[in-house]
Biotite code that builds the C-alpha atoms (Angstrom):
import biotite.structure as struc

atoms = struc.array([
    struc.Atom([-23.157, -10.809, -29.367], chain_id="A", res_id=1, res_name="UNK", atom_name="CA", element="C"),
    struc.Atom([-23.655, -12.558, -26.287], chain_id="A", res_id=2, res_name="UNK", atom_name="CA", element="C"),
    struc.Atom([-23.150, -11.321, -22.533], chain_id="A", res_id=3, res_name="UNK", atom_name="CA", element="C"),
    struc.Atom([-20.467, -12.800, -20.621], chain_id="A", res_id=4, res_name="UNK", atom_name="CA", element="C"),
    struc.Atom([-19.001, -12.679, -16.986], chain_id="A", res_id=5, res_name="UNK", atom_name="CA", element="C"),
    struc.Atom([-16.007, -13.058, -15.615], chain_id="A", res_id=6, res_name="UNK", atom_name="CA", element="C"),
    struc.Atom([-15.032, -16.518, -13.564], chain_id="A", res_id=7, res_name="UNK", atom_name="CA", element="C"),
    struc.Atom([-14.263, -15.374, -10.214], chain_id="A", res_id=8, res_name="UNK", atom_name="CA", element="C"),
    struc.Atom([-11.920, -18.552, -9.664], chain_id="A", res_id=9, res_name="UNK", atom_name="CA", element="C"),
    struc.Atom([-10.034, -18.082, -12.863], chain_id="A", res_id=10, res_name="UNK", atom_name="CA", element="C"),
    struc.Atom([-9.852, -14.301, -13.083], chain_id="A", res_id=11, res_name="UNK", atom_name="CA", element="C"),
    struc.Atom([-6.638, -12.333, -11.535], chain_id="A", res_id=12, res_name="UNK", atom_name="CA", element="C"),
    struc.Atom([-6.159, -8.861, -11.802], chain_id="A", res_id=13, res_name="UNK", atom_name="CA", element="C"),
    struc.Atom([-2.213, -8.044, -10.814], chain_id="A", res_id=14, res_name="UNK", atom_name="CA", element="C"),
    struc.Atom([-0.266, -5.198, -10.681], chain_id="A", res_id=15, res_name="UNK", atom_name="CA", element="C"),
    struc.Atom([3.841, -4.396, -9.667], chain_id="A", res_id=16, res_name="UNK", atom_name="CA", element="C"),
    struc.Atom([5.812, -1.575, -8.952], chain_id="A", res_id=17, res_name="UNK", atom_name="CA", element="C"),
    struc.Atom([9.661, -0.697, -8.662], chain_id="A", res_id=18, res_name="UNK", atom_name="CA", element="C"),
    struc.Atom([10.645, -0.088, -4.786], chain_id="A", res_id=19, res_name="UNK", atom_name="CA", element="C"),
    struc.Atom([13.656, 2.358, -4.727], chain_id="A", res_id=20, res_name="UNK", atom_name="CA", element="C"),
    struc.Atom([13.888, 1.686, -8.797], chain_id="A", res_id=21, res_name="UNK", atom_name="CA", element="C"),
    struc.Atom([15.510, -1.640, -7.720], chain_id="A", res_id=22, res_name="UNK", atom_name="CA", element="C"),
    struc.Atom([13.099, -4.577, -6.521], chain_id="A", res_id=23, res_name="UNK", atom_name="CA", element="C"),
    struc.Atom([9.732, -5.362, -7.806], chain_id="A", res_id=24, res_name="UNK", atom_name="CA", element="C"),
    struc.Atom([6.705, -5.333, -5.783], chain_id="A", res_id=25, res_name="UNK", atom_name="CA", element="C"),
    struc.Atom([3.813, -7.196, -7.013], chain_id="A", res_id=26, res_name="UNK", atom_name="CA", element="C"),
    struc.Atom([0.593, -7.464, -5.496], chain_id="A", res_id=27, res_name="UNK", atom_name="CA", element="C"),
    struc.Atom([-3.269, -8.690, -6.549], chain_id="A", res_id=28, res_name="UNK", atom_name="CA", element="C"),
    struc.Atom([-6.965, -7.655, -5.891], chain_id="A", res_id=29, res_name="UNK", atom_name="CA", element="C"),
    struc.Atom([-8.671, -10.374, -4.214], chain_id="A", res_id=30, res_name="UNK", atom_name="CA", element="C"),
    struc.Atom([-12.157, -9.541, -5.535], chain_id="A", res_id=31, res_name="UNK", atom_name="CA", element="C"),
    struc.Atom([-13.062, -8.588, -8.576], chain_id="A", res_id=32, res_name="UNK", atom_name="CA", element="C"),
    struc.Atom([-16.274, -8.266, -10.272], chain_id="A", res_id=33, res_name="UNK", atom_name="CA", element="C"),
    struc.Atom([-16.521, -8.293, -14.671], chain_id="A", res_id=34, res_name="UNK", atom_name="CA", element="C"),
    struc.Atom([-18.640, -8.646, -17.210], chain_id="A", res_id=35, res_name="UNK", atom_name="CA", element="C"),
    struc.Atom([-19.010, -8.122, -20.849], chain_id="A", res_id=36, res_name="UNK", atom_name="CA", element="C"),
    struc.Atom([-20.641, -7.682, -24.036], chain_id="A", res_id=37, res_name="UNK", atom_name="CA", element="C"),
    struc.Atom([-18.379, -10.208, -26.098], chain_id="A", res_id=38, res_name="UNK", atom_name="CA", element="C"),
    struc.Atom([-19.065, -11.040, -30.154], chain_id="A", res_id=39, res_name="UNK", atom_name="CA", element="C"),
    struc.Atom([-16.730, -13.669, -30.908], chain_id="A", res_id=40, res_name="UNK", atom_name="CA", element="C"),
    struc.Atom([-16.817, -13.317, -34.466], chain_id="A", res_id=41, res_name="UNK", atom_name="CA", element="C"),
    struc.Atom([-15.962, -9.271, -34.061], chain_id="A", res_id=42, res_name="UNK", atom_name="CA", element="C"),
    struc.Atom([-14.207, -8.534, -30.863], chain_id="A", res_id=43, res_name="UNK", atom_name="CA", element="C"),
    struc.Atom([-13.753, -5.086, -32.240], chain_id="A", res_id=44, res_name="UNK", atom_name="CA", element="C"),
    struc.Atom([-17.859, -4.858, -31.265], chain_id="A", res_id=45, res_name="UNK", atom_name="CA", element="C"),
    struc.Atom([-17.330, -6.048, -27.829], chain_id="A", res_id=46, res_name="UNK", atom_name="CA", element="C"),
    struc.Atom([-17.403, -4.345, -24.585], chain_id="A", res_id=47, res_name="UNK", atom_name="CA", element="C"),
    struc.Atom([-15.703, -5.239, -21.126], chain_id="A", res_id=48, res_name="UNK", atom_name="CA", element="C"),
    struc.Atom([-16.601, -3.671, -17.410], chain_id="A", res_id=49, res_name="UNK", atom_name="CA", element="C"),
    struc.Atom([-14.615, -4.399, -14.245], chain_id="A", res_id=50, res_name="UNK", atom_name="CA", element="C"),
    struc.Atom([-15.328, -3.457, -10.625], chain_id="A", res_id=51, res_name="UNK", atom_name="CA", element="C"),
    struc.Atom([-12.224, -3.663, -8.103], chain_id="A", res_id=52, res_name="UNK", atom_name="CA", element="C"),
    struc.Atom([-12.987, -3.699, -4.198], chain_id="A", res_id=53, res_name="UNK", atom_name="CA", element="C"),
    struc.Atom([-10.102, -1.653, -3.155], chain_id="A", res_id=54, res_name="UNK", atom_name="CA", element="C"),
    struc.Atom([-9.378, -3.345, 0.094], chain_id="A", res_id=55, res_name="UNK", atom_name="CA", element="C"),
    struc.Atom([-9.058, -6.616, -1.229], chain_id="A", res_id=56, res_name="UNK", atom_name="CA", element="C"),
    struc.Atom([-5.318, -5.735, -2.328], chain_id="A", res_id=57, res_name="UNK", atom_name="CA", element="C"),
    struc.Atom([-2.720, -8.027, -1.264], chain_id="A", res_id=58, res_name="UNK", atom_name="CA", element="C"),
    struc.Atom([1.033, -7.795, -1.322], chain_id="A", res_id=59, res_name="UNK", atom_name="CA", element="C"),
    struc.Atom([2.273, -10.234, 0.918], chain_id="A", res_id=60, res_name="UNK", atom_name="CA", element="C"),
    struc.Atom([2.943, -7.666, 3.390], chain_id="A", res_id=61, res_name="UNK", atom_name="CA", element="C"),
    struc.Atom([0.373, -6.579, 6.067], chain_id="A", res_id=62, res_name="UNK", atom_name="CA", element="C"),
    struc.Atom([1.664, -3.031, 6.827], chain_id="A", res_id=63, res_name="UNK", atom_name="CA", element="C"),
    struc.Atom([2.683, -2.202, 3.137], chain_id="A", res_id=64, res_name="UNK", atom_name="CA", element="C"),
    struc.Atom([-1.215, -3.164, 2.564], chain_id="A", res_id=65, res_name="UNK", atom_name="CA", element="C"),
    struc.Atom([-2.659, -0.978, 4.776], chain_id="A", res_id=66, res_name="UNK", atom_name="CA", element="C"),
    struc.Atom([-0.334, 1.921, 3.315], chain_id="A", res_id=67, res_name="UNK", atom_name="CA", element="C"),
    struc.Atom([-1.753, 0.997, -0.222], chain_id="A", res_id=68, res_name="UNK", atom_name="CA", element="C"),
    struc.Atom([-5.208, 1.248, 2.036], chain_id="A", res_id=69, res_name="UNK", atom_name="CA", element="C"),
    struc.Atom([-4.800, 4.577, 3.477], chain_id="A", res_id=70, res_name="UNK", atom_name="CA", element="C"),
    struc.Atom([-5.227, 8.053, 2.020], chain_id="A", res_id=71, res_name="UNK", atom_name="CA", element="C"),
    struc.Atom([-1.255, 7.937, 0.698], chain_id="A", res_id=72, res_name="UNK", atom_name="CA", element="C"),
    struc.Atom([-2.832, 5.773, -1.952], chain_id="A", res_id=73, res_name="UNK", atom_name="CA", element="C"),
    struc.Atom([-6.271, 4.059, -2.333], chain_id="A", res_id=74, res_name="UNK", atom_name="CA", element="C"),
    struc.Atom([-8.281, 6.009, 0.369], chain_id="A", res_id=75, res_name="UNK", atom_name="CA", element="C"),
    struc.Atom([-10.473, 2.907, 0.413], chain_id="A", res_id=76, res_name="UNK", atom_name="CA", element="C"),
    struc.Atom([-12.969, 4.909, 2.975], chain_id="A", res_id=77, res_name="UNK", atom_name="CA", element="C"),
    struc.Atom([-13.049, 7.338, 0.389], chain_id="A", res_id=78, res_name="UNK", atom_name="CA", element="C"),
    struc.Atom([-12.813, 5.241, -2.625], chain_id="A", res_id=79, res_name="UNK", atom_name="CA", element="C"),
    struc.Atom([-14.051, 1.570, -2.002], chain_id="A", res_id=80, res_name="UNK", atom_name="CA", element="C"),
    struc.Atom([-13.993, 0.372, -5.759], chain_id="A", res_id=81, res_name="UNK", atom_name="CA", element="C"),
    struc.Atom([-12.223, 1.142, -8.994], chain_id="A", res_id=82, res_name="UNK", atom_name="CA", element="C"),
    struc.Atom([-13.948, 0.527, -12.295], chain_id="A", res_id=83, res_name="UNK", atom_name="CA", element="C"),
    struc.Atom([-12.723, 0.038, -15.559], chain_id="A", res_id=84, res_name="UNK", atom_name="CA", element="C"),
    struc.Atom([-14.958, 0.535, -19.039], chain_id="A", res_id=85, res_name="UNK", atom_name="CA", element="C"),
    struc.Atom([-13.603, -0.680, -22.362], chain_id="A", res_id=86, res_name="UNK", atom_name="CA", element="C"),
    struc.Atom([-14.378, 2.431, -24.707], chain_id="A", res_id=87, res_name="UNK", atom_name="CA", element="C"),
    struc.Atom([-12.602, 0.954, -28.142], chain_id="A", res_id=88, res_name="UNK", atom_name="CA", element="C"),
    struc.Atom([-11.366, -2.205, -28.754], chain_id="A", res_id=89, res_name="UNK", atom_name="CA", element="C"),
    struc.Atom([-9.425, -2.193, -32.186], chain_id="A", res_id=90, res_name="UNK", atom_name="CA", element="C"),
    struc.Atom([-7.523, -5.889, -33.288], chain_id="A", res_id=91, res_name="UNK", atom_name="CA", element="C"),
    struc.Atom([-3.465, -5.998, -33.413], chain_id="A", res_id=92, res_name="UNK", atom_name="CA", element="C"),
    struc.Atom([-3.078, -9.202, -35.322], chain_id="A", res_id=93, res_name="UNK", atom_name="CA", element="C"),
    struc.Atom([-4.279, -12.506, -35.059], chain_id="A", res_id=94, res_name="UNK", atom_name="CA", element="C"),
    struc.Atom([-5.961, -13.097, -31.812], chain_id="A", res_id=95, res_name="UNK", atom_name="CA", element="C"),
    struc.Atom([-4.228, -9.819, -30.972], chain_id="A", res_id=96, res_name="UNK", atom_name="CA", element="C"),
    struc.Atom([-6.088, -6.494, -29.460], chain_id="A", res_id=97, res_name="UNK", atom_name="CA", element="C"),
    struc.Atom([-5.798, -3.002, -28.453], chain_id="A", res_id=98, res_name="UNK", atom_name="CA", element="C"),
    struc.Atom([-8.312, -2.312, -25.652], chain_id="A", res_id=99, res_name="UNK", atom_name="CA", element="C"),
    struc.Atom([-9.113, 1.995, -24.598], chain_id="A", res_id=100, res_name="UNK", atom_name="CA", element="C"),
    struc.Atom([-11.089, 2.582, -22.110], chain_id="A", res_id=101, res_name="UNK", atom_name="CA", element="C"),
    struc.Atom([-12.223, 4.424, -18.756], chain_id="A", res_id=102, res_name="UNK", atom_name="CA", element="C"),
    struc.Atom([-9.868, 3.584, -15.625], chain_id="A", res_id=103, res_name="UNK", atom_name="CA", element="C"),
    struc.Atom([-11.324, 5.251, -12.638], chain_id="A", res_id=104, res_name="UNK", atom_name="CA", element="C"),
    struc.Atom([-9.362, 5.114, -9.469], chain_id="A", res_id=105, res_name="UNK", atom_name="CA", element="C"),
    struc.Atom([-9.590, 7.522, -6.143], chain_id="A", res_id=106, res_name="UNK", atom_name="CA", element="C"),
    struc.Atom([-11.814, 9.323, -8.190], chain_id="A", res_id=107, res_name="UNK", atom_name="CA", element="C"),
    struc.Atom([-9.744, 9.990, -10.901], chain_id="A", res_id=108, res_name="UNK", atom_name="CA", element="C"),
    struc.Atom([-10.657, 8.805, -14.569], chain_id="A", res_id=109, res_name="UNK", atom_name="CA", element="C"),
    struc.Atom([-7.888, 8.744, -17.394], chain_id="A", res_id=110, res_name="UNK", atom_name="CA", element="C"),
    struc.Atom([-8.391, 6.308, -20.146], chain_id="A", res_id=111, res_name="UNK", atom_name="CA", element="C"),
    struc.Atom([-5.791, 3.569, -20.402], chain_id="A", res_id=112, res_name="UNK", atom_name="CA", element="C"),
    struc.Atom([-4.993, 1.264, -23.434], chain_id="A", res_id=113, res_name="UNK", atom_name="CA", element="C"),
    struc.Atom([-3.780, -2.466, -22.675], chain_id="A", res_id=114, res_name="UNK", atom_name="CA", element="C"),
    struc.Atom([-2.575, -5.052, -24.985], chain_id="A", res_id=115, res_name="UNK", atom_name="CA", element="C"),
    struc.Atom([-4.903, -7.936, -24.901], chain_id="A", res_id=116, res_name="UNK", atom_name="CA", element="C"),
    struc.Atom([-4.469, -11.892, -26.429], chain_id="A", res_id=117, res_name="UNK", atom_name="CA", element="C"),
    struc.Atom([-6.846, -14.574, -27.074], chain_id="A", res_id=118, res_name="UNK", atom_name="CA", element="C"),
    struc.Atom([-5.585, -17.538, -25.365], chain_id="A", res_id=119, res_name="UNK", atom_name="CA", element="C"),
    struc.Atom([-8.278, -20.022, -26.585], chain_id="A", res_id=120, res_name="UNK", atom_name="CA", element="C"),
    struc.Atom([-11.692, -20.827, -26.693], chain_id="A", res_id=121, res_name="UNK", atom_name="CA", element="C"),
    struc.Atom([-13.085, -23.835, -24.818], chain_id="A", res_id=122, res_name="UNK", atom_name="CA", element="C"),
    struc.Atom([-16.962, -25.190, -24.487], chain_id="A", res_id=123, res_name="UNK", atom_name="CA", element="C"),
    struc.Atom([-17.638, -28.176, -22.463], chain_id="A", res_id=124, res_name="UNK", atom_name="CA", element="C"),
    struc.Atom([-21.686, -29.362, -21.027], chain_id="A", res_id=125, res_name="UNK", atom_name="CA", element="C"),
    struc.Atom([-20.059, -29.120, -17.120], chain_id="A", res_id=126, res_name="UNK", atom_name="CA", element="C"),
    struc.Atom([-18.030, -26.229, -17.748], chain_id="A", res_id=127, res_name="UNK", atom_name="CA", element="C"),
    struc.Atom([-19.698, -23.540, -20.075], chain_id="A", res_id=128, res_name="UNK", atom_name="CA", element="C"),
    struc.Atom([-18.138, -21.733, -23.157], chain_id="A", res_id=129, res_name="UNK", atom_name="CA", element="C"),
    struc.Atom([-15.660, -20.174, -22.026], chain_id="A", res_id=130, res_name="UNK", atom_name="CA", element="C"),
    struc.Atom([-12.807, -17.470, -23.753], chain_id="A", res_id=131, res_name="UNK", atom_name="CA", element="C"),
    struc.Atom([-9.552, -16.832, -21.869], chain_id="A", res_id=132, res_name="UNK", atom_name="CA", element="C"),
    struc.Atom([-7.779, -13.458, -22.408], chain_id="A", res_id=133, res_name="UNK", atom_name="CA", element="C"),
    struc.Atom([-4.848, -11.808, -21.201], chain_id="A", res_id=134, res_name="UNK", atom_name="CA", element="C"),
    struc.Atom([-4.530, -8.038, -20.743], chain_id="A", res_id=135, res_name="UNK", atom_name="CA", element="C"),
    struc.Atom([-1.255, -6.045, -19.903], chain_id="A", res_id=136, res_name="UNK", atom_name="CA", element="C"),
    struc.Atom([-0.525, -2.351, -20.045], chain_id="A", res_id=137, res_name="UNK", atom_name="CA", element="C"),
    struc.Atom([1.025, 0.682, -17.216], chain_id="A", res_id=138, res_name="UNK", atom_name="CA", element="C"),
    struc.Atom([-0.195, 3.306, -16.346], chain_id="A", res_id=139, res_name="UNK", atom_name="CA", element="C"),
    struc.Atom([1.349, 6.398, -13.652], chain_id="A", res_id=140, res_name="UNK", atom_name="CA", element="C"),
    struc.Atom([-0.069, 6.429, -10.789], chain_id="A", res_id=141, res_name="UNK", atom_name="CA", element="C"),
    struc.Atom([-0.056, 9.972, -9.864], chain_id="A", res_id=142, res_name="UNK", atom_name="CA", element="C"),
    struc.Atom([-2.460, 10.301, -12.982], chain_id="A", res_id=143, res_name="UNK", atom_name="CA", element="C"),
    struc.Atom([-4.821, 9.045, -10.598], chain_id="A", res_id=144, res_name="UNK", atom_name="CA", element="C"),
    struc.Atom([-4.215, 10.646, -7.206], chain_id="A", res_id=145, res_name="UNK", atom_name="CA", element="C"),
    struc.Atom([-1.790, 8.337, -5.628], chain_id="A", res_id=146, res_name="UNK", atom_name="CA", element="C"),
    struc.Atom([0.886, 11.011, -5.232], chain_id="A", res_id=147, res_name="UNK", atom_name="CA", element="C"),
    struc.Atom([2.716, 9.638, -2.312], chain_id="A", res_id=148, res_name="UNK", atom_name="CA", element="C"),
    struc.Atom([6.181, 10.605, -3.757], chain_id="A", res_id=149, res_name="UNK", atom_name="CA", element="C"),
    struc.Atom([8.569, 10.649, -1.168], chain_id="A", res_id=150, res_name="UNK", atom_name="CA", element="C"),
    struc.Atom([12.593, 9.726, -2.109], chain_id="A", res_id=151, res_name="UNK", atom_name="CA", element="C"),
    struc.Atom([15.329, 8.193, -0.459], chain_id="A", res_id=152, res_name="UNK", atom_name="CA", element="C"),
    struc.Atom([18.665, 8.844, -1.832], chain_id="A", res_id=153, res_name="UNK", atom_name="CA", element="C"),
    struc.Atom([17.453, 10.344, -4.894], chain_id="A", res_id=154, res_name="UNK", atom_name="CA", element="C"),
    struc.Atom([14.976, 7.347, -5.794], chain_id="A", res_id=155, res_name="UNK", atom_name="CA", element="C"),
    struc.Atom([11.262, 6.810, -5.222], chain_id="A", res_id=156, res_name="UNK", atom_name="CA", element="C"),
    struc.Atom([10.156, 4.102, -2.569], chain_id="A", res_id=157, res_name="UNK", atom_name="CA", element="C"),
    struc.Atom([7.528, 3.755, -4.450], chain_id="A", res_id=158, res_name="UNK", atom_name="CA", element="C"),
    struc.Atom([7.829, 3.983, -8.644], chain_id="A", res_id=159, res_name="UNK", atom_name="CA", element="C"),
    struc.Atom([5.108, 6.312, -10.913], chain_id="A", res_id=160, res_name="UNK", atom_name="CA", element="C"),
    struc.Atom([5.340, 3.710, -13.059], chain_id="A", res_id=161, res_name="UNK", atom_name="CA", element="C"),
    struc.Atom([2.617, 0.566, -12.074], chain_id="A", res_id=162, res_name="UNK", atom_name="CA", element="C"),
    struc.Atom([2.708, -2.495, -14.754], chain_id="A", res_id=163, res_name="UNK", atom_name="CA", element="C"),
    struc.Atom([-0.780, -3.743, -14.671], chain_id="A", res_id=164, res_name="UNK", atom_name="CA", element="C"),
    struc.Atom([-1.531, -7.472, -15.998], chain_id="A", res_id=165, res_name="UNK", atom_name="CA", element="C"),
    struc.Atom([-5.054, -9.360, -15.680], chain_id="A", res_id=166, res_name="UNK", atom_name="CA", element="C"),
    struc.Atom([-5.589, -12.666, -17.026], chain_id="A", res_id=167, res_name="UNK", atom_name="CA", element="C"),
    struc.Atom([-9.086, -13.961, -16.992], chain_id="A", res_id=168, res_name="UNK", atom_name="CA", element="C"),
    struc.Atom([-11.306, -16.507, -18.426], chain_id="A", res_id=169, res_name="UNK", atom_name="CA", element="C"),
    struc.Atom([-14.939, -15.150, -19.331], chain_id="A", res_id=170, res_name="UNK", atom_name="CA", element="C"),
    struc.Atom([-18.612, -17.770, -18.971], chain_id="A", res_id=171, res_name="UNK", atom_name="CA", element="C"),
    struc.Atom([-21.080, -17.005, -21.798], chain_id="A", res_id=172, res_name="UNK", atom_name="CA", element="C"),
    struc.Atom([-23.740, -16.037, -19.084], chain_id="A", res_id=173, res_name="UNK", atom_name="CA", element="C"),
    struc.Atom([-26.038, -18.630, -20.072], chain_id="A", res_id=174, res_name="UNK", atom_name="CA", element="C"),
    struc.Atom([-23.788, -21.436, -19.729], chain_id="A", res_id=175, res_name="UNK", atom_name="CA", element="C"),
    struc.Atom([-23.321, -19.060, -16.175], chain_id="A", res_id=176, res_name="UNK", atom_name="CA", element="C"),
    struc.Atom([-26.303, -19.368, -15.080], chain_id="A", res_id=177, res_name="UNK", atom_name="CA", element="C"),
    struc.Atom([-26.841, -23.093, -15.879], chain_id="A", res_id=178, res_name="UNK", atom_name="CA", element="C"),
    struc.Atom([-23.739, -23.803, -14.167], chain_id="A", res_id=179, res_name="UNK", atom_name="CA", element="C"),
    struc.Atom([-25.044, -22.347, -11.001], chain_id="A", res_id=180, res_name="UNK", atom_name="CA", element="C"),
    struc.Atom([-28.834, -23.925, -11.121], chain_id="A", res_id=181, res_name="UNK", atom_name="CA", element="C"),
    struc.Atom([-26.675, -26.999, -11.697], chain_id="A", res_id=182, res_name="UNK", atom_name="CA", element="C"),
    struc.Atom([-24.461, -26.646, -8.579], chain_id="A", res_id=183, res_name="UNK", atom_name="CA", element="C"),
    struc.Atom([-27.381, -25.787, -6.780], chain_id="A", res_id=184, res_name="UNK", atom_name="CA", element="C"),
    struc.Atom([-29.547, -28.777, -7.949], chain_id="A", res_id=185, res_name="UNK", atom_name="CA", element="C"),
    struc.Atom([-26.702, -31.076, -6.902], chain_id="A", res_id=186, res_name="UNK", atom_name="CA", element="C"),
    struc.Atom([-26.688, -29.203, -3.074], chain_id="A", res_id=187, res_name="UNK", atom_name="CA", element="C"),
    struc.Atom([-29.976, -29.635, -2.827], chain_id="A", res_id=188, res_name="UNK", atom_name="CA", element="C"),
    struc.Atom([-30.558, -33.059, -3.474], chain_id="A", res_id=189, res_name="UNK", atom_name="CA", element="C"),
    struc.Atom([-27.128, -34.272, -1.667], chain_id="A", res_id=190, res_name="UNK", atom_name="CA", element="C"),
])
């Protein structure tokens, strides 16, 4: 069992909802902060936690971001992170997993279960060892206080329904921390 963090640069955590149960909205959080307990041999033994900075959510849409900012939603004043903690972690076929765990947003923890996949395994002297994984799963988003429900025309503008999907490559921390005494070797002496 070794402890691993998430690569900043190759880590996206995404999310998209239906807008009048017609187009799909999708939208990321800029910043993200994880790291993990990971035992390659038995994933089943690992752990994962995530920390979301609420305003870094991005849509492509200034004013539709500051909605998902406000009180309607996110209440970022309020609420300036959302966490997630891995509570089971149970495998669904060959490089296959089911992850439970602790979703906290606005306040408001429900536990969530996402579909995860191994994408590979890669260790390289400049790089570090490194595991990339996929997660997907939905949850409702009035589960966890974001109950702006108004309709037009019999439809939400906004759906319950919010299809989460993170992709992310995790740094055995050691490599980590090489990597950065490395980088910071090279500033120093260039």
């Amino acid at each position: 069992m070794g402890t691993w963090k998430f690569d900043p640069y190759h880590t996206q955590v995404e999310f998209s909802a239906k807008h009048l149960g017609m187009m799909t909205v999708r939208g990321h959080f800029a910043e993200v902060a994880a790291t993990g307990e990971i035992d390659v041999e038995h994933p089943e033994r690992s752990r994962v936690e995530a920390t979301i900075n609420t305003a870094s959510i991005k849509t492509h849409n200034e004013q539709r971001d500051n909605d998902l900012r406000s009180s309607n939603f996110l209440g970022i004043e309020s609420h300036p992170t959302m966490t997630f903690k891995s509570t089971k972690i149970e495998p669904a076929g060959a490089d296959r997993y089911t992850m439970t765990g602790d979703l906290t947003i606005k306040g408001n923890t429900r536990p969530v279960t996402l579909k995860v996949v191994k994408y590979g395994e890669f260790s390289d002297p400049n790089m570090g060892h490194r595991i990339g994984y996929a997660a997907e799963g939905k949850i409702n988003r009035n589960d966890f206080g974001l109950n702006f429900d108004m309709v037009l025309d019999g439809k939400f503008i906004v759906s319950k329904e919010i299809q989460i999907n993170i992709e992310g490559e995790l740094v055995e921390a050691a490599d980590a921390e090489g990597e950065a005494k490395s980088e910071a070797a090279a500033k120093a002496s260039g």
